[in-house]
C-alpha positions as a Python dict, from the first residue, in 0.01 Angstrom:
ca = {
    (1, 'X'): (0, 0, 0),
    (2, 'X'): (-277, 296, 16),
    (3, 'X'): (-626, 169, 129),
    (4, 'X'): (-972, 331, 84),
    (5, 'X'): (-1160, 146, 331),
    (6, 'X'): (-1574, 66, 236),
    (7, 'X'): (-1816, 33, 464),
    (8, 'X'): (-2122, -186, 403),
    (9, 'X'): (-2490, -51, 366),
    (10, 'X'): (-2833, -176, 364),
    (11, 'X'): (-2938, -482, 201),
    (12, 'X'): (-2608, -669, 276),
    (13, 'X'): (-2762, -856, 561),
    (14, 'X'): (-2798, -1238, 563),
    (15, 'X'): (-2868, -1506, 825),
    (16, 'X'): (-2517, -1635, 955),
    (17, 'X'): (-2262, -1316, 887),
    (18, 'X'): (-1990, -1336, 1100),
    (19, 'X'): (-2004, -1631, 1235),
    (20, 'X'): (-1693, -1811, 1162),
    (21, 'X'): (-1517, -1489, 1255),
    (22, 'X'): (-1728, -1447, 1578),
    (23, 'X'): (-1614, -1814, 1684),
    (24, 'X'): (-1234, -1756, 1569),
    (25, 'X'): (-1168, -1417, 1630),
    (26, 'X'): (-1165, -1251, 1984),
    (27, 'X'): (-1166, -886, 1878),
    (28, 'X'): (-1402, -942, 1642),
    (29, 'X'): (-1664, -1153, 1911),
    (30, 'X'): (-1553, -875, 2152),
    (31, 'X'): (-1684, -618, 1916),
    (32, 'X'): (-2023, -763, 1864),
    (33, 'X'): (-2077, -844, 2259),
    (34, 'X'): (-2016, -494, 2378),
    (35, 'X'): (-2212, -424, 2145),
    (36, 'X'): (-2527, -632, 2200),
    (37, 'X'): (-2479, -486, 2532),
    (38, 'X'): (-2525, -94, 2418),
    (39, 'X'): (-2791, -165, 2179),
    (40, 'X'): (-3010, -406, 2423),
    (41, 'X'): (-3050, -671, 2106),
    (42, 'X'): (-2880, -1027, 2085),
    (43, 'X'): (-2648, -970, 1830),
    (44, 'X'): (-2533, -1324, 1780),
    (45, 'X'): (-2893, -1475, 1806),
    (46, 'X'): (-3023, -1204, 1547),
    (47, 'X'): (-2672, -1300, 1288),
    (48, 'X'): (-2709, -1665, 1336),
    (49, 'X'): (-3102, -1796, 1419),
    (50, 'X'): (-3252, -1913, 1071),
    (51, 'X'): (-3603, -1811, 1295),
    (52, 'X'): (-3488, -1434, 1306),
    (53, 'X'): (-3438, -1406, 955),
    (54, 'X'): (-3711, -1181, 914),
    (55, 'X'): (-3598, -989, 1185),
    (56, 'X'): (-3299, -905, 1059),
    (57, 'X'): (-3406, -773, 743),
    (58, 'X'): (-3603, -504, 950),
    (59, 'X'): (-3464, -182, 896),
    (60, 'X'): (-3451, -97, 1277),
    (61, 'X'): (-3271, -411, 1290),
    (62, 'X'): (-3075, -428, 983),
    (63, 'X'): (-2856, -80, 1028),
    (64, 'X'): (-2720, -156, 1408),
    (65, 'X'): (-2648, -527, 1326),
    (66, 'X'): (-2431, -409, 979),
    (67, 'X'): (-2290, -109, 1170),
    (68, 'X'): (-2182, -356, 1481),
    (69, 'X'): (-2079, -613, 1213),
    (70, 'X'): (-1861, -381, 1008),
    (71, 'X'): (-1694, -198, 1340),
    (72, 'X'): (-1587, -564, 1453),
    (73, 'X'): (-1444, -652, 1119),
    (74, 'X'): (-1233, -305, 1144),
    (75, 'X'): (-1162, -355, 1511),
    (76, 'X'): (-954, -719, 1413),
    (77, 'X'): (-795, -605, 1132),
    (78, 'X'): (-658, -268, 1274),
    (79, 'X'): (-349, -371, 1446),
    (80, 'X'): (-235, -503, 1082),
    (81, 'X'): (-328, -157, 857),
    (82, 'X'): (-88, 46, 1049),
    (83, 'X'): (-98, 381, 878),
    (84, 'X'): (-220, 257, 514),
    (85, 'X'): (-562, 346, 553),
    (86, 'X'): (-583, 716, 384),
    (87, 'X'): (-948, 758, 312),
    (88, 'X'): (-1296, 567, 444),
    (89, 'X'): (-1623, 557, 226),
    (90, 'X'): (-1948, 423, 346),
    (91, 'X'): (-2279, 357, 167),
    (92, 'X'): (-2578, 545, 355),
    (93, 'X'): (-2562, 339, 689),
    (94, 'X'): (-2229, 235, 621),
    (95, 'X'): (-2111, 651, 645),
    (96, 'X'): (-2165, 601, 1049),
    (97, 'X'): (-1928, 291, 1046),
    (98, 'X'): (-1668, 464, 840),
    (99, 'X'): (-1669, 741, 1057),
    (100, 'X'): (-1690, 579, 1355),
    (101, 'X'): (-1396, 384, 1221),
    (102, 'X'): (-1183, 690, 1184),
    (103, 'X'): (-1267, 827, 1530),
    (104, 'X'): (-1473, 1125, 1449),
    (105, 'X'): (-1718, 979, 1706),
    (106, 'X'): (-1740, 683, 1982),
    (107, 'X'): (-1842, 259, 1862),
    (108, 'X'): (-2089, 352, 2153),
    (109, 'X'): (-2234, 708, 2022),
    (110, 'X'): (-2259, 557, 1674),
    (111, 'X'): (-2396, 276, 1780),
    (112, 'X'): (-2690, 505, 1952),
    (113, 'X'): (-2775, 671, 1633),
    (114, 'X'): (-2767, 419, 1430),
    (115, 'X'): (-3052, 252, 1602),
    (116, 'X'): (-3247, 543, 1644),
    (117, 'X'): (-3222, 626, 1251),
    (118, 'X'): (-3309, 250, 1204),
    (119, 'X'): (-3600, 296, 1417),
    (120, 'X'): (-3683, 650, 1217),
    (121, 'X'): (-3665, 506, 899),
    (122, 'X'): (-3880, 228, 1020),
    (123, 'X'): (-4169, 459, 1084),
    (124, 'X'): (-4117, 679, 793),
    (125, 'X'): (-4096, 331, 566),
    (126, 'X'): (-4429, 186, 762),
    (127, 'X'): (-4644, 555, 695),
    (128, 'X'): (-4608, 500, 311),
    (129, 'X'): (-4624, 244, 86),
    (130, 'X'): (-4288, 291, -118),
    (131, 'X'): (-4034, 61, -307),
    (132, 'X'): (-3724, 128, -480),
    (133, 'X'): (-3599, 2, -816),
    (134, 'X'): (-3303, -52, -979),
    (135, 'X'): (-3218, 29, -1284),
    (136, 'X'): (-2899, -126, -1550),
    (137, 'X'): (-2786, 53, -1841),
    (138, 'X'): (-2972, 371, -1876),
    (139, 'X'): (-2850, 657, -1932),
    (140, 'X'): (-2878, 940, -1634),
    (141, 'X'): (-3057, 1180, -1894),
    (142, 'X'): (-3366, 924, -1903),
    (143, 'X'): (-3370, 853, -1573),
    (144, 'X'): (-3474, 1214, -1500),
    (145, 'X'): (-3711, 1211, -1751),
    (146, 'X'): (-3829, 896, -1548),
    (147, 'X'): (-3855, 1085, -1311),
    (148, 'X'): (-4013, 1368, -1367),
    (149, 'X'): (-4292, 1109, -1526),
    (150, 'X'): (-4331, 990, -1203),
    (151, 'X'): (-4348, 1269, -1031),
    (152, 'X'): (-4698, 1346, -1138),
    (153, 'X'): (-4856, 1058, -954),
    (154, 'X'): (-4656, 1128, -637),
    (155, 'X'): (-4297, 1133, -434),
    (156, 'X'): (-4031, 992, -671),
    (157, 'X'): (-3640, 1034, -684),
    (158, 'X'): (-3294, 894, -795),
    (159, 'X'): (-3149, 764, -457),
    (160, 'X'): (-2883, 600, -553),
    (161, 'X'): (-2600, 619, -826),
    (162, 'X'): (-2405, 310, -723),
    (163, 'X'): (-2221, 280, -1052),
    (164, 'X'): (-2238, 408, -1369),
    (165, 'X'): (-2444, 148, -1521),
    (166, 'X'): (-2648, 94, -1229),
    (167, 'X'): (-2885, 381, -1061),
    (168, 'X'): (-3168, 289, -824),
    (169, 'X'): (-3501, 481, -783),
    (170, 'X'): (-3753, 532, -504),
    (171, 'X'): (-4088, 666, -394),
    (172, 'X'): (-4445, 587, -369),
    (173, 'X'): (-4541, 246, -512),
    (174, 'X'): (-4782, 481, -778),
    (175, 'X'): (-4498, 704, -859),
    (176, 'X'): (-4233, 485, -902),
    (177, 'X'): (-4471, 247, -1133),
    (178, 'X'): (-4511, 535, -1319),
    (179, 'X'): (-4121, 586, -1369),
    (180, 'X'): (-4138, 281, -1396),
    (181, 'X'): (-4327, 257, -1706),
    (182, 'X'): (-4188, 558, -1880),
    (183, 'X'): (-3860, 338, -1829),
    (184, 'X'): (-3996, 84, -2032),
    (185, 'X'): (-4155, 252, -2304),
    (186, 'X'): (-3792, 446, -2388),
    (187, 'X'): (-3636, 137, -2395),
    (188, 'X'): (-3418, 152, -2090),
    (189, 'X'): (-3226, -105, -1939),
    (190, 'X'): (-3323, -420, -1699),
    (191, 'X'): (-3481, -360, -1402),
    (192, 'X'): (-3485, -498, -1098),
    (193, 'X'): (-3738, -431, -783),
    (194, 'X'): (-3507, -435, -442),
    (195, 'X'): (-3632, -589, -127),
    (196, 'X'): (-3629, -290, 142),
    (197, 'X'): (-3858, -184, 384),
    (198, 'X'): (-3869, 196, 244),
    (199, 'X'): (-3785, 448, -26),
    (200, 'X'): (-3471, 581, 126),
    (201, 'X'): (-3292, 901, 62),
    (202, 'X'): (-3583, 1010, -106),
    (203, 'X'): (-3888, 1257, 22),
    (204, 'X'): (-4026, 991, 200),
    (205, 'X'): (-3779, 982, 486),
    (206, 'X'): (-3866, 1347, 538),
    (207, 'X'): (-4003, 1290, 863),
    (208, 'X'): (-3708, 1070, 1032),
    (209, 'X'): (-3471, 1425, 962),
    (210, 'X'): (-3590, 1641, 1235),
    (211, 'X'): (-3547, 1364, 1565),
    (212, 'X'): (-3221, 1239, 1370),
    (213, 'X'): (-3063, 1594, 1334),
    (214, 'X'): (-3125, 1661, 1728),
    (215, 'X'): (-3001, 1341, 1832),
    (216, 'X'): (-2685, 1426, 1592),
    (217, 'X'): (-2609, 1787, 1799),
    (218, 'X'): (-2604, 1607, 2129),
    (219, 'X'): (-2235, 1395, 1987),
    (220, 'X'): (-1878, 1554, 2043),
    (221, 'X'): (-1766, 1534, 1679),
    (222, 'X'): (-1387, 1524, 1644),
    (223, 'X'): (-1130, 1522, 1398),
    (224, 'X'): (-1123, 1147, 1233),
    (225, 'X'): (-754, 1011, 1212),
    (226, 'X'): (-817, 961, 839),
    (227, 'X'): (-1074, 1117, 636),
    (228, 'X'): (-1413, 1013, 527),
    (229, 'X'): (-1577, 1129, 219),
    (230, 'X'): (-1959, 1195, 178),
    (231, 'X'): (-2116, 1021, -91),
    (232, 'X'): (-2376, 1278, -109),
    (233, 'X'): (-2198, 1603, -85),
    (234, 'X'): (-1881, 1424, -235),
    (235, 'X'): (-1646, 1574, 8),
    (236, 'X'): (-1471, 1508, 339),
    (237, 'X'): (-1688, 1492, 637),
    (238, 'X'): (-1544, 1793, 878),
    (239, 'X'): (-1732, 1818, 1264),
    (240, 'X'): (-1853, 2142, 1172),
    (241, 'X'): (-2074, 2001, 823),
    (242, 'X'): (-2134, 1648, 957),
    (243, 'X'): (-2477, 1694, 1107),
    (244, 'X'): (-2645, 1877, 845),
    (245, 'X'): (-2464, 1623, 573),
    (246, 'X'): (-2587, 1354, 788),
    (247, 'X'): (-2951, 1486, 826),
    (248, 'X'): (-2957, 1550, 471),
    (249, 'X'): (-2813, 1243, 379),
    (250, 'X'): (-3155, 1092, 476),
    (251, 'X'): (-3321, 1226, 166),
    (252, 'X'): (-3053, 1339, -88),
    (253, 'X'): (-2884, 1081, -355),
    (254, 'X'): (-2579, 907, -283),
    (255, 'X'): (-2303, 902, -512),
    (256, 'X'): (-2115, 627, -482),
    (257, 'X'): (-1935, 544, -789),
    (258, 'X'): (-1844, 946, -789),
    (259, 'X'): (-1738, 943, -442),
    (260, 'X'): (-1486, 662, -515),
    (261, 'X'): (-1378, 794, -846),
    (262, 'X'): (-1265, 1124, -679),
    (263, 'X'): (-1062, 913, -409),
    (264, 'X'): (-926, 675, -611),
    (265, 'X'): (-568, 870, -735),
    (266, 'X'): (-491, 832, -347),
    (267, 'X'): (-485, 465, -305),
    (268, 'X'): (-402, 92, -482),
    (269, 'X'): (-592, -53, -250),
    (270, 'X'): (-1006, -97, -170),
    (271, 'X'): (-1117, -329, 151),
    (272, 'X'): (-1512, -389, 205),
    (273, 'X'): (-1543, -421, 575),
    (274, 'X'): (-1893, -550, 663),
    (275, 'X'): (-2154, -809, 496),
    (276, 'X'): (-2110, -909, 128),
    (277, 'X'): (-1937, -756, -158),
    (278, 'X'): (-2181, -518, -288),
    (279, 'X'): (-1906, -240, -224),
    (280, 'X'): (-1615, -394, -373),
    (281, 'X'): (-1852, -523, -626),
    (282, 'X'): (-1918, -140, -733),
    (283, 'X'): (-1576, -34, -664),
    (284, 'X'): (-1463, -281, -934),
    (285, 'X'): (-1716, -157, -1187),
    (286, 'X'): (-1629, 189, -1132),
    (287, 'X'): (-1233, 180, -1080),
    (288, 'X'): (-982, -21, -1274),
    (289, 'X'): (-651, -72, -1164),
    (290, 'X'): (-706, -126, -846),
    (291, 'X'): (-666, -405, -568),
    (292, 'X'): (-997, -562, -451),
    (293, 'X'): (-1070, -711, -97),
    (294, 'X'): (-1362, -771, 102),
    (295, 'X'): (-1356, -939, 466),
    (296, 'X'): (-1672, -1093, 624),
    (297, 'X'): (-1580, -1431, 673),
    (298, 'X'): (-1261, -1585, 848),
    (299, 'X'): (-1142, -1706, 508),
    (300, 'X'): (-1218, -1338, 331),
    (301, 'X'): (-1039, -1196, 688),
    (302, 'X'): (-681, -1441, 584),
    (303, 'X'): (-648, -1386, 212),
    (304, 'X'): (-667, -977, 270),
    (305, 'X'): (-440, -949, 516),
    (306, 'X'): (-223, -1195, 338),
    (307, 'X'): (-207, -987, 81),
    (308, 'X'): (-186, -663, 297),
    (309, 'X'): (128, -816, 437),
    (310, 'X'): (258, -906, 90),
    (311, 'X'): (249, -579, 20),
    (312, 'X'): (412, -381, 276),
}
């Protein structure tokens, strides 16, 4: 068995992940208590209180809790992957789980920068009015035409290419009503407004890249023990590119579907670590062939490795 590994991202987040694994599985409930204790936030009570609900979805929230969440899922299932794990992929927040996963920095350092990006985000989200929308079954072609509609009302972008069916946009609310629109009158595919707090990796997180980008020169990249590939430059991460990728990756599309495609030859095998399916979800859209696995639950956690086992 090969294994890509996927780390969650944004919007996975939902009152009561983990919980069955953080009451079964001692790594796992180690995970998330050391880290409660770097990050100064009550992991648990955030994950599991129906009254922090809207807490949670708070970007400077959200990132360190899916971060912490996927890192403990990794962290149990470790000791079973041996050496099958040949490549990571993570979407936007997800990147500093994967690579945290692979060793190319500390749980602890990532941890750190996590919730300062959160917290940068936050701001840059709360100075503009933005939103982001998704869009099914257009071709890429239109959407820069959408785009470029847009564009002359204010800030708008393609920020993500999650599959090849499905592309979101993001910007100012004017700009991307206006892509919006053009969308609509060239007969594009559904769309769907996401709940976020901001427009990211568009030009409206401009002003998160500078504090990010000196908080990133301060770590002591290393080599990760298997390699992680950028969904935005759509190569391997390498210390000497991964804080301007990084710092970048706060404004610049991500390629997902791309990112997997190229990395997909290498392996049989794709496990979601973190909240949800969204990943394997995409994965599944964009690869055939392949074997699909997610883990955020103590049930998801039994069938994978099941099958991992099977395999060997």
């Amino acid at each position: 068995m090969t294994i890509a590994l996927l780390f969650s991202g944004q919007g996975s987040q939902k009152t009561g992940m983990g919980q069955d694994l953080y009451e079964t599985q001692a790594p796992y409930r180690d995970t998330i208590d050391h880290a409660s204790q770097v990050l100064g936030i009550d992991l648990p009570a955030l994950y599991f209180d129906d009254t922090k609900a809207d807490q949670l979805n708070e970007t400077q929230y959200t990132q360190p809790a899916i971060v912490a969440m996927s890192m403990a899922v990794y962290q149990t299932i470790k000791p079973q992957l041996d050496d099958q794990v040949k490549v990571g992929l993570g979407l936007s927040l997800g990147e500093y789980s994967a690579l945290a996963a692979s060793g190319f920095l500390t749980f602890d350092e990532a941890l750190k920068l996590i919730a300062l990006r959160g917290q940068l985000m936050q701001r840059a989200s709360d100075d503009d009015p933005s939103k982001m929308v998704a869009v099914m079954n257009t071709p890429i072609e239109v959407l820069q035409e959408a785009v470029k509609a847009g564009q002359t009302t204010g800030r708008v972008a393609i920020a993500n290419v999650n599959t090849p069916k499905q592309v979101v946009i993001g910007g100012d609310v004017s700009a991307v009503d206006a892509a919006s629109a053009y969308l609509t009158d060239h007969d594009a595919g559904r769309q769907v407004t996401l709940n976020v707090s901001g427009a990211f990796h568009t030009p409206l997180m401009q002003s998160a890249q500078q504090p990010l980008h000196e908080a990133l020169t301060q770590v002591n990249w290393q080599q990760g023990h298997f390699p992680i590939m950028s969904t935005t430059q759509l190569q391997p991460f390498t210390p000497a590119d991964i804080v301007t990728t990084l710092t970048d990756q706060l404004v610049s599309t991500t390629h997902f579907s791309d990112a997997l495609t190229q990395v997909a030859p290498d392996v049989d095998t794709v496990i979601e670590v973190g909240p949800g399916k969204t990943l394997m979800s995409f994965a599944r859209k964009t690869v055939k062939g392949l074997n699909y696995y997610h883990i955020d639950s103590a049930e998801t956690l039994t069938d994978t490795l099941a099958a991992v086992a099977a395999q060997k």
